[in-house]
N, C-alpha and C positions, 0 to 999 in steps of 0.2 A: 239325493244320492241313493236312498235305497230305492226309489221307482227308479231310476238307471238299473242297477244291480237288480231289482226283478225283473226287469226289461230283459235284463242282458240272458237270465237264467232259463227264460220264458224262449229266448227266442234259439237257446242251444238244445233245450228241449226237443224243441218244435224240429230241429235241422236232424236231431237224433233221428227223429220218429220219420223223416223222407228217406232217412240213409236205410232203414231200417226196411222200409216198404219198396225202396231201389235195390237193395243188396240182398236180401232174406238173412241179415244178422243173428235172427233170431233161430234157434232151436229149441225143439222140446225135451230134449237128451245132450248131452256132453260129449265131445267127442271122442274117438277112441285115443288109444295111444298114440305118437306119431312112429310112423315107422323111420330103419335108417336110414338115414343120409348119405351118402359118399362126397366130400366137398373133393373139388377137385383142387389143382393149384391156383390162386388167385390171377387174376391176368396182368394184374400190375400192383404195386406195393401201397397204392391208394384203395387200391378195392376193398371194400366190407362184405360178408357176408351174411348176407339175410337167410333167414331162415324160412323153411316151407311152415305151411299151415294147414290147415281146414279150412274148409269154404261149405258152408248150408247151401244145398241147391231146390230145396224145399220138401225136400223125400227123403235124403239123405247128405253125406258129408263126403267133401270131394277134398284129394290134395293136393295143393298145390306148394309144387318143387322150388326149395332155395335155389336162390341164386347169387351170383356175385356182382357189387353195382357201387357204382361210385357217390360219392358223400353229395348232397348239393351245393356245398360250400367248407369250404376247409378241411378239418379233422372232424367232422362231425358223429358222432355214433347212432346205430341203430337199436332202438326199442323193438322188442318183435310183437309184434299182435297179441291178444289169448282172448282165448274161453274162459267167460266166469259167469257164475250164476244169475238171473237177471232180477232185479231185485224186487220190482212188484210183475204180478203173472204166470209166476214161475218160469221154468224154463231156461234157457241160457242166452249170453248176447256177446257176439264178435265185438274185439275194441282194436280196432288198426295198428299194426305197427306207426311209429312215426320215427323221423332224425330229431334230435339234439343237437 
């Protein structure tokens, strides 16, 4: 049971560090503030609103605009993405939004 579980840990790692070197997740600095939003009316009473973010584009930090998108299944809600500090390296690391 525990070599499964270091298996398991080993290999979420590993998938970290591709998204990381696919994406540029990582930053040397924090991003700014987000500026305002205007949401507009939702298009139908299923829709969620996601919220914009930061995006590292290796030089600097781009943003990208909320929008409004429907659940993949049922009532689901969204988690938004963030910036937090990266824990060995320093530096920062993007963590995705995802649904619930």
């Amino acid at each position: 049971m525990k070599r499964f579980l270091a298996l398991g840990i080993f290999a979420l790692t590993l998938a970290t560090g591709v998204a990381e070197a696919r994406g540029g997740g990582r930053a040397m600095y924090g991003p700014p503030p987000p500026p305002y939003e205007r949401m507009m009316r939702a298009p139908s009473p299923r829709h969620v609103w996601v919220p914009g973010h930061y995006r590292w584009t290796g030089n600097r930090y781009r943003w990208v605009r909320g929008r409004w998108m429907k659940p993949p299944r049922g009532y689901m809600r969204y988690d938004p993405g963030y910036w937090a500090p990266a824990p060995r390296r320093g530096g920062y690391m993007y963590f995705e939004g995802r649904w619930r």
